[in-house]
ZAMARGU-4260 file (C-alpha; in steps of 0.2 Angstrom, whole numbers, plus 5000, padded with zeros to 4 digits):
<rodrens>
0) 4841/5082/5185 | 4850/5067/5183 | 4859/5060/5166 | 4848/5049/5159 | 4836/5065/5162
5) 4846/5078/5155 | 4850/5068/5138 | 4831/5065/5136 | 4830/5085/5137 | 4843/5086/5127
10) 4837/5076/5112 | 4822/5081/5116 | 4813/5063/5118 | 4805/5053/5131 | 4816/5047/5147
15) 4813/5032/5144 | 4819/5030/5126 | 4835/5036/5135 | 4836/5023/5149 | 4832/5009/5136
20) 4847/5015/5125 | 4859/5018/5140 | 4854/5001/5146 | 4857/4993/5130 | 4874/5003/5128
25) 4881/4997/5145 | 4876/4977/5140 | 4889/4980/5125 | 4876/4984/5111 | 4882/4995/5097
30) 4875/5008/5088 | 4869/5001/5073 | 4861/4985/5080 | 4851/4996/5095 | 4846/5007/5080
35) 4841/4994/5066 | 4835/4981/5078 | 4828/4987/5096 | 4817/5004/5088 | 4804/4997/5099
40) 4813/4998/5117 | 4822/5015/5111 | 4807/5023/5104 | 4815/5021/5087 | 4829/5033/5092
45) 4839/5034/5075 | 4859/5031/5073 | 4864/5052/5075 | 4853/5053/5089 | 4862/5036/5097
50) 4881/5044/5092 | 4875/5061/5101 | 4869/5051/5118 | 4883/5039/5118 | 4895/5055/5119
55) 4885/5066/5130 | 4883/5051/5142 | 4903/5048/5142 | 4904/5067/5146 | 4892/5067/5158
60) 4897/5052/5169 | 4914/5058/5167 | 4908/5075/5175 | 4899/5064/5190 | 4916/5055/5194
65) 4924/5071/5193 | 4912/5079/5207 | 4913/5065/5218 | 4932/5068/5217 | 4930/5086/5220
70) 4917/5083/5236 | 4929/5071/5243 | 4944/5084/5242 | 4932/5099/5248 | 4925/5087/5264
75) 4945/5080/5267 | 4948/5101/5269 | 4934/5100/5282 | 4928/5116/5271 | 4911/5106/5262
80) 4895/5118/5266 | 4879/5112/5262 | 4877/5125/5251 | 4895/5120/5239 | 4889/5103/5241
85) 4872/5110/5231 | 4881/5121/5220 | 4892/5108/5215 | 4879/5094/5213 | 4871/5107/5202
90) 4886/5110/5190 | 4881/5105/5173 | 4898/5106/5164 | 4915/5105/5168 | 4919/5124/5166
95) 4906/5130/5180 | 4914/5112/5191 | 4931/5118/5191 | 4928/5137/5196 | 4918/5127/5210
100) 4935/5118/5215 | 4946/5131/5211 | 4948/5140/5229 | 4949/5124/5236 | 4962/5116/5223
105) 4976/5112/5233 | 4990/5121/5224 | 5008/5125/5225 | 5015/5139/5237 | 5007/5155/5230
110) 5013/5173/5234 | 4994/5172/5240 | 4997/5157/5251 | 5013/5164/5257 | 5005/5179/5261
115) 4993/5172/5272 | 5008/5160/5280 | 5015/5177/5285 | 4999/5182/5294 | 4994/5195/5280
120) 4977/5190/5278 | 4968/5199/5291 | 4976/5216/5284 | 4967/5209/5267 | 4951/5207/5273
125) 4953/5224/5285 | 4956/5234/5271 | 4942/5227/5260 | 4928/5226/5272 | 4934/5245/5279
130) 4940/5255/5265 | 4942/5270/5276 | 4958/5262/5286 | 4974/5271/5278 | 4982/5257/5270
135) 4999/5263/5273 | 4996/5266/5292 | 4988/5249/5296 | 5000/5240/5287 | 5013/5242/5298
140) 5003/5230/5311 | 5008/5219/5301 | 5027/5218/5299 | 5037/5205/5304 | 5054/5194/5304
145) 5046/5189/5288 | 5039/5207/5281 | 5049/5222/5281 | 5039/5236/5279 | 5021/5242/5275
150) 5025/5240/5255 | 5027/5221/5258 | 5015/5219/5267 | 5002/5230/5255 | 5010/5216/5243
155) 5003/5202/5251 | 4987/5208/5256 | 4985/5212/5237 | 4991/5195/5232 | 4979/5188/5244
160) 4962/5198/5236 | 4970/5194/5218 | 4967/5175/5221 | 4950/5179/5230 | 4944/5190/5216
165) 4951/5174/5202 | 4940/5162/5215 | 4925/5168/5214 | 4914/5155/5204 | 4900/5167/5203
170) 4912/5183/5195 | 4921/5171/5184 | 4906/5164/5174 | 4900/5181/5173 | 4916/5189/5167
175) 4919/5173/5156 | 4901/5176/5146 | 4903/5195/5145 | 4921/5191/5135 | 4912/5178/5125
180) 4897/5190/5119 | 4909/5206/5116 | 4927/5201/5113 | 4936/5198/5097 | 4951/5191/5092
185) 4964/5200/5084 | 4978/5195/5074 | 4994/5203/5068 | 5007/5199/5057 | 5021/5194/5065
190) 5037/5208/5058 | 5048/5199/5047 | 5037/5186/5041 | 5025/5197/5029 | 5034/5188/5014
195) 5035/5170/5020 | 5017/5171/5027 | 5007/5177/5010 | 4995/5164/5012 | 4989/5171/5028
200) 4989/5188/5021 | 4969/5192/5026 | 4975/5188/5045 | 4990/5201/5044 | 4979/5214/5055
205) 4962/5206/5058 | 4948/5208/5071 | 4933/5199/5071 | 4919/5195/5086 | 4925/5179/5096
210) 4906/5174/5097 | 4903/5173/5078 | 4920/5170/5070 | 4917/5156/5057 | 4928/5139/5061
215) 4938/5139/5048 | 4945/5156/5051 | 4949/5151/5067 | 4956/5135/5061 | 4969/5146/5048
220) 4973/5160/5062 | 4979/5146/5072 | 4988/5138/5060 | 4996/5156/5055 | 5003/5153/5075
225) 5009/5139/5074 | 5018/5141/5058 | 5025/5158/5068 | 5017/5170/5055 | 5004/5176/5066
230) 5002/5182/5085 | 4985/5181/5093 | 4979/5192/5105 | 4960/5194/5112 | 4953/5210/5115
235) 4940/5215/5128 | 4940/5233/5124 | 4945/5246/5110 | 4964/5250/5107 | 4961/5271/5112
240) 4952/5267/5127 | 4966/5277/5140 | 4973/5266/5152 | 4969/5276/5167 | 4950/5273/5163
245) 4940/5257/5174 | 4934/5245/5159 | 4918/5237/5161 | 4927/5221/5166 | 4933/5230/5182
250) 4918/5239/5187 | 4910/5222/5187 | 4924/5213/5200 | 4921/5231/5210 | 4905/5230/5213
255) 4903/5210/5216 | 4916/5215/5232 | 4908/5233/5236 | 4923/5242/5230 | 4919/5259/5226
260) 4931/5276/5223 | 4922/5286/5238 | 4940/5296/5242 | 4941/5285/5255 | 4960/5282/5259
265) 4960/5262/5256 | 4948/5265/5238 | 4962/5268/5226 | 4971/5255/5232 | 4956/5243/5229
270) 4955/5250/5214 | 4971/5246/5209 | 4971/5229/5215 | 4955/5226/5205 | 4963/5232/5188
275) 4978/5220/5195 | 4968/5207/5194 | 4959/5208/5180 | 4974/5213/5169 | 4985/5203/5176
280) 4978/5188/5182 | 4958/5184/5177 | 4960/5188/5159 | 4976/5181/5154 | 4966/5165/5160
285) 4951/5170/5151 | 4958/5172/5135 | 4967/5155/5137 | 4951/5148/5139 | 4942/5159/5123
290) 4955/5154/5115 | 4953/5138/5119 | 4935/5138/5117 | 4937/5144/5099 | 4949/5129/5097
295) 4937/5116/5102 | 4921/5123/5095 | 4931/5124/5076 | 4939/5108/5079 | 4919/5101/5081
300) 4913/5109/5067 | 4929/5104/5055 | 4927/5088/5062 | 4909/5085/5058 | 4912/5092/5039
305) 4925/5081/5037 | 4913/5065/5044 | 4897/5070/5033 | 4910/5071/5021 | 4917/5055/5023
310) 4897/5046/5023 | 4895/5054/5007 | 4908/5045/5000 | 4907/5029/5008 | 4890/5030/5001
315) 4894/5034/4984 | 4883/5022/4973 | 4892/5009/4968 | 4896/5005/4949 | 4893/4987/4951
320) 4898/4968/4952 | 4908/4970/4934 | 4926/4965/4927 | 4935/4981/4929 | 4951/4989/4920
325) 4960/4998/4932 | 4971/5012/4927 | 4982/5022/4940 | 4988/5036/4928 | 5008/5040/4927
330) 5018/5049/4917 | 5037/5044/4916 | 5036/5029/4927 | 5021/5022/4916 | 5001/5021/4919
335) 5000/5005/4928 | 4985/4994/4925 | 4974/4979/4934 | 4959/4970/4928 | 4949/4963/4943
340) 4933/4953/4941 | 4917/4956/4946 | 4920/4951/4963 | 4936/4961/4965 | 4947/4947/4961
345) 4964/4952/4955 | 4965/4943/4938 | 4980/4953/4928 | 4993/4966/4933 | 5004/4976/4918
350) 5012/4991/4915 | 5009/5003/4901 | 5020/5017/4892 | 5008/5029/4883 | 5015/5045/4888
355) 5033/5054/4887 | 5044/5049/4886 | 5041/5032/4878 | 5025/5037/4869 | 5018/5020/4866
360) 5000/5024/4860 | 4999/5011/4848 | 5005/4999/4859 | 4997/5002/4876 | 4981/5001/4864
365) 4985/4983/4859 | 4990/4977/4877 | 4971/4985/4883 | 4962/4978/4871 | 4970/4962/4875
370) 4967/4962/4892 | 4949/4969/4888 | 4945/4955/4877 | 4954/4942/4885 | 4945/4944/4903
375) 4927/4952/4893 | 4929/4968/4904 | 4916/4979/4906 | 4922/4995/4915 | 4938/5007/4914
380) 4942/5014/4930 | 4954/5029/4927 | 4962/5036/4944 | 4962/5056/4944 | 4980/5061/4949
385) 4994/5065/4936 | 4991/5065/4917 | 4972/5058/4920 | 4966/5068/4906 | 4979/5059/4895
390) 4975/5042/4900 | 4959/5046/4899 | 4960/5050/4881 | 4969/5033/4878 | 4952/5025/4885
395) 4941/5034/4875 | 4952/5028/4858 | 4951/5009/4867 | 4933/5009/4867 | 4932/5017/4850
400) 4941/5003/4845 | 4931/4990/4852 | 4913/4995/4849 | 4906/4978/4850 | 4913/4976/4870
405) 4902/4990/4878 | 4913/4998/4887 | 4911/5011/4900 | 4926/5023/4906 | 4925/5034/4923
410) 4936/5044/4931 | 4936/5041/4950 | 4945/5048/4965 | 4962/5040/4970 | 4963/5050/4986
415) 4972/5037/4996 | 4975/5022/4985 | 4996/5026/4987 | 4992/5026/5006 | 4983/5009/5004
420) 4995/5002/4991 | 5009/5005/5004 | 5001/4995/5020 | 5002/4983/5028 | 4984/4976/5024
425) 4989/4976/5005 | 5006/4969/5007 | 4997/4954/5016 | 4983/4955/5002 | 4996/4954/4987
430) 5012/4949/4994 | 5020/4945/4976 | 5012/4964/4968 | 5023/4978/4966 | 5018/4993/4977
435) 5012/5003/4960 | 5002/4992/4954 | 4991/4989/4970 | 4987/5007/4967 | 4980/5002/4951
440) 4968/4985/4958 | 4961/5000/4971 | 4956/5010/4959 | 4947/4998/4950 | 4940/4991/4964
445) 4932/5007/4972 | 4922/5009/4958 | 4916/4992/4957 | 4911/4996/4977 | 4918/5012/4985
450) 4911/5007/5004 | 4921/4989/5000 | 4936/4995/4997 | 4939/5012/5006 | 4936/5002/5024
455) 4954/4998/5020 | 4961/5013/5021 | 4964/5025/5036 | 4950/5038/5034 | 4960/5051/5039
460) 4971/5050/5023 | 4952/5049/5013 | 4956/5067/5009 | 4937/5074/5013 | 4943/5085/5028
465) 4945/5104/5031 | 4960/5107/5041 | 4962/5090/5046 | 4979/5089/5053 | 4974/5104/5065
470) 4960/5097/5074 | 4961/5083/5091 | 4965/5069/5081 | 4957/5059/5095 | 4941/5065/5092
475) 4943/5064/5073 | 4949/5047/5073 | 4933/5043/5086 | 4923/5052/5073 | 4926/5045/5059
480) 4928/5026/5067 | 4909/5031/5070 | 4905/5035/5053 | 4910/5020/5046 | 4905/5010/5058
485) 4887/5017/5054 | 4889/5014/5035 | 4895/4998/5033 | 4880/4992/5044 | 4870/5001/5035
490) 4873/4992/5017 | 4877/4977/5025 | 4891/4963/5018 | 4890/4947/5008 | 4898/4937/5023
495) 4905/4924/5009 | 4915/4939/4999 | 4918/4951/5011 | 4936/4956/5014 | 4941/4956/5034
500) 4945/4975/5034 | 4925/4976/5028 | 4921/4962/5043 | 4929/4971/5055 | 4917/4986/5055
505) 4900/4975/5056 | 4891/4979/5072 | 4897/4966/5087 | 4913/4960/5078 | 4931/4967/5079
510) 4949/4963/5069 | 4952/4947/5077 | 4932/4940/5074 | 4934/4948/5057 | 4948/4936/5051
515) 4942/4920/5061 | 4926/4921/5049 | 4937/4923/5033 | 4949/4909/5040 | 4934/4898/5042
520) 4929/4902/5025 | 4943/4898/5017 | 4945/4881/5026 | 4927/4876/5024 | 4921/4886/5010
525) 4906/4897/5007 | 4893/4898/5021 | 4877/4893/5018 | 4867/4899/5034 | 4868/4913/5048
530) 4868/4899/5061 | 4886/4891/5056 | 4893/4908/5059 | 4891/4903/5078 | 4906/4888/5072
535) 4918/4902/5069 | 4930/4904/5084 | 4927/4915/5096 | 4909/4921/5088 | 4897/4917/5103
540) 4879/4920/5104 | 4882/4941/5109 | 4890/4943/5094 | 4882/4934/5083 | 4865/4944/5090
545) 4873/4961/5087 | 4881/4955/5069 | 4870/4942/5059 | 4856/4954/5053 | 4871/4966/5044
550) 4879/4949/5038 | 4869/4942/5019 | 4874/4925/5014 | 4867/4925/4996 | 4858/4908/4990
555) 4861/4898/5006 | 4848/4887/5014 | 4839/4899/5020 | 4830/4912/5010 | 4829/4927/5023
560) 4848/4928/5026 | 4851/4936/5012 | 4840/4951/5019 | 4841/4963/5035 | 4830/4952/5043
565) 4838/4947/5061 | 4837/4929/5063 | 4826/4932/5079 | 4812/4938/5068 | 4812/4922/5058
570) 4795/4916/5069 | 4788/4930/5065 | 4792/4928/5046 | 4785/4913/5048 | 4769/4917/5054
575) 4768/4929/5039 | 4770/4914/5027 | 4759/4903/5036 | 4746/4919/5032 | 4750/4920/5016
580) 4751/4900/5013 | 4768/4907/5004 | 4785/4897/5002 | 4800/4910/5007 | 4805/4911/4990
585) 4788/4914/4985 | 4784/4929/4998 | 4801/4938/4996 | 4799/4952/4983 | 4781/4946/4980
590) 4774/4965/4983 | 4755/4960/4980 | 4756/4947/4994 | 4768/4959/5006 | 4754/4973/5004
595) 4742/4960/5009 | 4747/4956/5025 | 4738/4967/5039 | 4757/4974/5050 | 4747/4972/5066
600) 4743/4955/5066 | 4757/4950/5070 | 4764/4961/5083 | 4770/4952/5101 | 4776/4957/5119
605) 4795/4960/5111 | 4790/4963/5092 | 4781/4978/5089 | 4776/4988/5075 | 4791/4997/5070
610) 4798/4978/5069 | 4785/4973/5058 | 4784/4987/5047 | 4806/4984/5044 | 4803/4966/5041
615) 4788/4969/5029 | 4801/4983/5018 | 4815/4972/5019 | 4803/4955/5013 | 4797/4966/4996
620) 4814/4972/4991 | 4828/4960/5002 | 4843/4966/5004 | 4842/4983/4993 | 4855/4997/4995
625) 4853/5013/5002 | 4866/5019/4994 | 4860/5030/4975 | 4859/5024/4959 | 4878/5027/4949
630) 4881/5041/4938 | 4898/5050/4934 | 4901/5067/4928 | 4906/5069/4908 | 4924/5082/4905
635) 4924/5090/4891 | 4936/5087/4877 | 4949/5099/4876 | 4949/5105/4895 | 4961/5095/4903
640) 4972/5109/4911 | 4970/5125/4920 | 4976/5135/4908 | 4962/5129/4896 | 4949/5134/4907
645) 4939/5153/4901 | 4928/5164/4912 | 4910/5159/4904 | 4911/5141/4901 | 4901/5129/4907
650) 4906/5111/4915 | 4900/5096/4920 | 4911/5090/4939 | 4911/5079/4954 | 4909/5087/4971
655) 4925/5082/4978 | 4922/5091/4996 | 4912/5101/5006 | 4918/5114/5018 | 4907/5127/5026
660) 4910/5140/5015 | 4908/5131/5000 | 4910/5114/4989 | 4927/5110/4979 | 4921/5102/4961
665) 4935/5092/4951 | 4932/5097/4935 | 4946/5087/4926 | 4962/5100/4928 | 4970/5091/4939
670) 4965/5108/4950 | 4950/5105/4960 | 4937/5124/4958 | 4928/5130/4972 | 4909/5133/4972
675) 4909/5147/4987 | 4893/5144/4996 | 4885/5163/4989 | 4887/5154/4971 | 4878/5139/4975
680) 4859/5144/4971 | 4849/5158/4969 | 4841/5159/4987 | 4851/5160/5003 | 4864/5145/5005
685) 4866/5144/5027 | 4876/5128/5023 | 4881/5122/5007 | 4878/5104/5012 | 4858/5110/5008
690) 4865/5110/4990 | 4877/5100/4987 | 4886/5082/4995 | 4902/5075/4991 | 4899/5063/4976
695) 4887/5075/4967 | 4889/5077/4949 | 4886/5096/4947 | 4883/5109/4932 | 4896/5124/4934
700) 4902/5139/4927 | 4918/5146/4927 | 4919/5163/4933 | 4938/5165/4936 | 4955/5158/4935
705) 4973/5163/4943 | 4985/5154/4934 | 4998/5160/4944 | 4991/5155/4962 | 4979/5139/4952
710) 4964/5146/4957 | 4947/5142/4950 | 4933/5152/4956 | 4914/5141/4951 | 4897/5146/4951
715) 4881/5133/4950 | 4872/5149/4945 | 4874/5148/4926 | 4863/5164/4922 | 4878/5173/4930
720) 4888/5185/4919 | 4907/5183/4920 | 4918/5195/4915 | 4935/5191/4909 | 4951/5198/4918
725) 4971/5196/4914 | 4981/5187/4929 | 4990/5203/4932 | 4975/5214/4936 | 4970/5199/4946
730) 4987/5199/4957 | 4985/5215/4957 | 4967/5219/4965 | 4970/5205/4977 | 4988/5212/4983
735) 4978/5230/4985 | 4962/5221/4995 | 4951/5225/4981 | 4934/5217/4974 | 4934/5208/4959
740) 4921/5196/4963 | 4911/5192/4979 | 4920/5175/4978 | 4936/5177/4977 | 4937/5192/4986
745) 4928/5185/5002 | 4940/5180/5015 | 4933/5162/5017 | 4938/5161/4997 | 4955/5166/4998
750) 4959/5156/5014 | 4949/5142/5003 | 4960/5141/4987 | 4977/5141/4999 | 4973/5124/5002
755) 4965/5117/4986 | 4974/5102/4982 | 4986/5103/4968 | 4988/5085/4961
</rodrens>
C-alpha cells in the first residue's frame, strides 16, 4: 500500500480525492484555497480532513526516506535478505522501522560487541541452541589473553544473548503491546517535598492503567517531575509478586528462543540471562518509550483542546463596525481609556482615576461622557482583569447618565492585550502611545472584531490552552498557525482596512506580501478591484490565485469582489446574469432570481456542481459571516468577588475555556469557576466540547467555594441541590481524601482549580 493509498484508508475516502489534494499540496496550494476553491478535484474534502492529510503525508514521506536510509545501511553491511527488505518495506510507523534496524544500527563498542571481538559468540549460541552443555565446563574453551576464566567468558556470552533478545523486532512489538495493554504508571512523592508539592497532592502515591490514563493527568504527573515533587516509575507487575518468580514478560522472551527450565545444566543460566534482559535491559527501554508515548499522546490531545479552543475564539461573533470606548481596568495606576472608531481607528487616548486611591468618580464620569459625546460612541469595552467589576460599575452610572446615547457596555476577555501592547507590532502601530494605553485600544478593538485584532498576538499567549508550556511547542505553534490560518480564510478581510498582521494569514500571502499590499494602499489609496492587486510587488498570478477569493474589496467596480466568489468564476457568474437578463447589483442578494436559476446548467469540464452550488450561496447572501450573531453574558450586581459568591446561586458566565474534564466560566470574580464535565447536563457528557465552546454564555449554579485555595466549583444543572459547607470542613475533607461533592473531589477537579487563573 502506498501513501497516497493508506491516507485514503485512513480518512476513509476515495484515492483519488487523495492524489488530487497531494497533487495540489506539492504545487504550493494551501489549505484553505484547495478546500474553498477545488471541492471538485478533492472530492470536496473539507479543511480538518486537508490538515489531517497534510500531516500524515509529512509523516509518511519522512518514514519512506527513512527506509531507504535504513536499506542502504543494511545492503552497505552486505546483511539485506530478501525477506528484511519486505519486512521493512512493510513497516507502517517509525516504531516497528527502528526495531527493524536496530540489530543492524551501527553502534558504539558494546560489552556484546566486545564480546563477540573476543570470540565469545560461538559459546553464546552453543549454550542456547544445546542447553544440556555445562555452562561452566564449556566455557573454558573459550579463554584467552583477553578472557580469563570461565566467569568472563559466561559474561560475554550473556552480554551477547541480552543484545539478541533486545533485537528481535518480532519480541519487541509483542512485549511493547503487552506493557501498553496491562501496565500502569505509578507515582510517588518524592521525601522531603510532601509540603512544597501540595498541589500535586492526588499524585503522592498514584497508580493508574497506562492505556487509559486521561492526558491531562499525565500532563500534571509530569510536571510533578520536572518540578522534582514527583518520581515516576512504570509497573509491569504487582509490588508482592516475589522476585524469584518468572513474570509473564520473561516467559514470553523464553519461549520466542525455546528456553525452558528442564533441569538441564545450561536452563537456569538462560533463565537468568532472560530475567537479565528483561529487567535490566528491554524494560528500562520500554518504559522510556511508555513514557514517551504517554507524553506524545497528552501532548496531542492538549494540544487539540487548546486549538478548538483558540477557533472558538477567533470566531467569537463580532460586536460590530461601531465607535468604541475602551477601558483597560487599573487600580492604583489608573483605568486607561481609548475611543476608536468604527473601523478601529484610534481617535483618543486618556487616563482615568476612579478607584483608590484618587477616587475620582465624578470626575472620570465627566471625562467619559466627554469623550462619549464628542466622538457619538456607541459601545463600552471593559477589559476583565483587576478591579473590572469596579470599572464596570463606573460604566453602568455613565450610560445612566446619558440615556439619549444608547449605549452598550461588555465585559470582554483581555487575555493577551499587555502581550500585545508590549510588541513590536504595536510599537510600530502607535509609536507616540504609551505601553498602557495600547492595552486599552485592544480592548476596544477585539470587541469591535475579535478575529481582527487577536491575529496580532502570539496565540500562544491567547490563554485558551491546558498545560500549554508542557506540550512540544513545535507542534503547538504548527498547530495553532493552522488554526488561524483556517479562520481568517474562512471570514475573509476587507483588503482596503485590513491590518498587515490580518493579511499575513490570508491563503497564498505571507509578512512581506502582507505589508506590500498595505504600502500600495497607503501610496495609491483604496482598491477598487481584485485585478490591481496583481500591481502590488511581488503578488504574481499564484498568489493572487490562492488569495483573491479571501480578499473583499467593498464598493469597487466590480460587484462580486466583495464576495467569496473567485475571480475565476466570474464567466460563470456571467453566464448566470446573462440567464437572468440581471445586472450584478441586481442579482446579488436577489434570492427569488438566485432560486431560479437551475445549478446544473451551468456546470463545465473545470466547474462542477459543488462550484455552482458555492457561488449560488455566496450570490444570495455576499460576503456573510460565519462566525454567530453577538451576545454577551449579564453579572449580577453585587457579586464581584469570590467572597460574595453562595452555594445555590444562579449566574449568568462566558465560557472562558474548555479542557477535557470540563469548562471554566468567568463569572465576574476575577476567579474563573469550573463546570466539571459530570455537571454539565443531565445525560452523559464524553466531551464537554458536546456542550459547551469557548465563547458560550452559560446559565450556572454555584455549588461550592474555597476561599482559602479560590475555588469555584459550577454546575449547568440548576435543579441540583447545593448544600452549604464552612471553608474549614472543606480544608479538612480534602486533606483527609474525603467526598464532598463528585466535583471537587474528582481528581481531574482538583488538579483543575490548581491552575485556574487568578487575575
Amino acid at each position: 500500500m502506498n501513501i497516497t493509498e493508506k491516507i485514503a484508508s485512513e480518512l476513509n475516502v476515495p484515492t483519488k480525492s487523495v492524489q488530487s489534494a497531494i497533487d495540489l499540496l506539492d504545487d504550493g496550494a494551501t489549505v484553505p484555497f484547495i478546500a474553498r476553491y477545488r471541492k471538485e478535484v478533492t472530492g470536496g474534502l473539507d479543511d480538518t480532513q486537508l490538515r489531517t492529510l497534510l500531516e500524515r503525508l509529512h509523516y509518511l514521506r519522512e518514514l519512506q526516506d527513512r527506509k531507504q536510509t535504513v536499506l542502504s545501511s543494511i545492503e552497505e553491511q552486505g546483511k539485506l535478505s530478501e525477506e528484511l527488505k519486505q519486512a521493512i518495506d512493510a513497516a507502517d510507523n517509525k516504531t516497528l522501522l527502528e526495531d527493524l534496524y536496530l540489530p543492524y544500527k551501527p553502534k558504539r563498542r558494546t560489552k556484546a560487541q566486545i564480546a563477540r571481538e573476543h570470540g565469545l559468540l560461538p559459546l553464546a549460541e552453543a549454550l542456547l541452541s544445546q542447553p544440556e552443555l555445562n555452562p561452566e565446563v564449556v566455557a573454558t574453551e573459550y579463554l584467552s589473553e583477553h578472557v580469563s576464566d570461565a566467569k568472563a567468558a559466561l559474561d560475554g556470552a550473556r552480554a551477547i544473548l541480552m543484545e539478541k533478545f533486545a533485537e528481535e523486532a518480532e519480541l519487541m512489538g509483542m512485549l511493547r503491546d503487552k506493557l501498553w495493554r496491562e501496565g500502569q504508571i505509578h507515582t510517588t512523592v518524592i521525601a522531603g517535598q510532601e509540603g512544597a508539592g501540595e498541589k500535586f497532592k492526588d499524585y503522592f502515591d498514584h497508580v493508574e492503567s497506562l492505556h487509559s490514563i486521561p492526558s491531562h493527568r499525565v500532563l500534571a504527573m509530569l510536571r510533578g517531575r520536572n518540578e522534582g515533587i514527583l518520581a515516576i516509575n512504570v509497573q509491569y507487575q504487582a509490588d508482592d509478586t516475589p522476585i524469584t518468580e518468572q513474570s509473564a514478560y520473561e516467559q514470553l522472551i523464553a519461549a520466542q528462543f525455546s528456553i525452558a527450565d528442564l533441569g538441564r545444566p545450561a536452563d537456569r543460566w538462560l533463565r537468568d540471562t532472560v530475567r537479565l534482559s528483561w529487567r535490566a535491559k528491554i524494560f528500562l527501554s520500554l518504559e522510556l518509550e511508555a513514557l514517551t508515548r504517554l507524553k506524545e499522546a497528552a501532548d496531542q490531545a492538549a494540544i487539540s483542546v487548546f486549538a478548538q479552543n483558540l477557533k472558538d475564539l477567533l470566531l467569537a461573533a463580532p460586536a460590530g463596525r461601531l465607535t468604541t470606548l475602551g477601558l483597560d481596568p487599573g487600580i492604583r495606576t489608573g483605568v486607561k481609556v481609548a475611543v476608536v472608531d468604527d473601523t478601529g481607528k484610534l481617535l483618543e487616548t486618556t487616563t482615568i482615576y476612579p478607584h483608590q486611591p484618587r477616587n475620582d468618580w465624578q470626575g472620570s464620569l465627566a471625562v467619559l461622557a466627554q469623550l462619549v459625546l464628542r466622538h457619538q460612541v456607541q459601545l463600552i469595552a471593559i477589559g476583565n482583569g483587576t478591579a473590572s467589576r469596579e470599572t464596570d460599575k463606573l460604566a453602568a452610572e455613565l450610560i445612566r447618565s446619558l440615556p439619549q446615547q444608547g449605549l452598550q457596555k461588555i465585559v470582554v476577555s483581555e487575555a493577551g492585550a499587555s502581550v500585545y501592547s508590549a510588541s513590536a507590532l504595536a510599537a510600530k502601530e502607535f509609536p507616540d502611545l504609551d505601553v498602557s494605553l495600547r492595552g486599552a485600544v485592544s480592548i476596544a478593538r477585539r470587541l469591535q472584531d475579535p478575529l481582527a485584532e487577536l491575529v496580532k498576538i502570539d496565540p500562544k499567549s491567547i490563554g485558551v490552552g491546558q498545560y500549554q508550556h508542557d506540550v512540544n511547542q513545535t507542534q503547538l505553534a504548527k498547530s495553532l498557525d493552522a488554526v488561524v490560518e483556517d479562520c481568517v480564510n474562512a471570514v475573509g478581510v476587507d483588503v482596503n482596512t485590513a491590518s498587515a498582521p490580518l493579511l499575513a494569514r490570508i491563503s497564498g500571502l505571507n509578512t512581506t506580501l502582507a505589508n506590500n499590499i498595505v504600502s500600495y494602499r497607503d501610496s495609491h489609496g483604496a482598491f477598487t478591484n481584485r485585478q490591481t492587486l496583481l500591481k502590488v510587488p511581488r503578488l504574481g498570478e499564484k498568489t493572487f490565485e490562492q488569495a483573491a477569493g479571501f480578499l473583499r474589496i467593498q464598493g469597487g467596480d466590480e460587484p462580486l469582489d466583495a464576495s467569496a466568489v473567485h475571480p475565476e468564476s466570474y464567466p460563470v457568474v456571467s453566464r448566470m446574469l446573462a440567464t437572468a437578463h440581471l445586472h450584478a447589483t441586481e442579482l446579488i442578494g436577489n434570492r427569488q432570481a438566485i432560486k431560479a436559476l437551475n445549478p446544473s446548467d451551468y456546470i463545465q469540464t473545470n466547474v462542477g456542481l459543488p462550484t455552482i452550488l458555492d457561488i449560488l450561496a455566496e450570490l444570495e447572501k455576499p460576503g456573510r459571516d460565519p462566525r454567530g450573531e453577538f451576545h454577551t453574558a449579564t453579572f449580577a450586581e453585587g457579586v464581584e468577588d469570590i467572597k460574595d459568591l453562595q452555594p445555590g446561586m444562579e449566574l449568568e458566565g462566558v465560557v472562558s475555556n474548555v479542557a477535557a474534564f470540563g469548562a471554566f466560566v468567568d463569572i465576574g470574580v476575577h476567579q474563573d469557576g469550573l463546570v466539571h464535565v459530570s455537571a454539565m447536563a443531565d445525560r452523559y457528557v464524553s466531551d464537554p466540547r458536546e456542550v459547551v465552546k469557548a465563547g458560550d454564555v452559560v446559565k450556572v449554579k454555584v455549588v461550592e467555594i474555597d476561599i482559602a485555595r479560590r475555588r469555584i466549583a459550577l454546575t449547568m444543572r440548576l435543579q441540583d441541590e447545593t448544600k452549604p459547607s464552612s471553608d474549614r470542613q472543606k480544608v479538612k475533607a480534602q486533606r483527609s481524601n474525603k467526598t464532598l461533592q463528585p466535583n471537587l473531589a474528582n481528581n481531574a477537579m482538583a488538579e483543575a482549580f490548581s491552575r485556574l487563573k487568578n487575575r
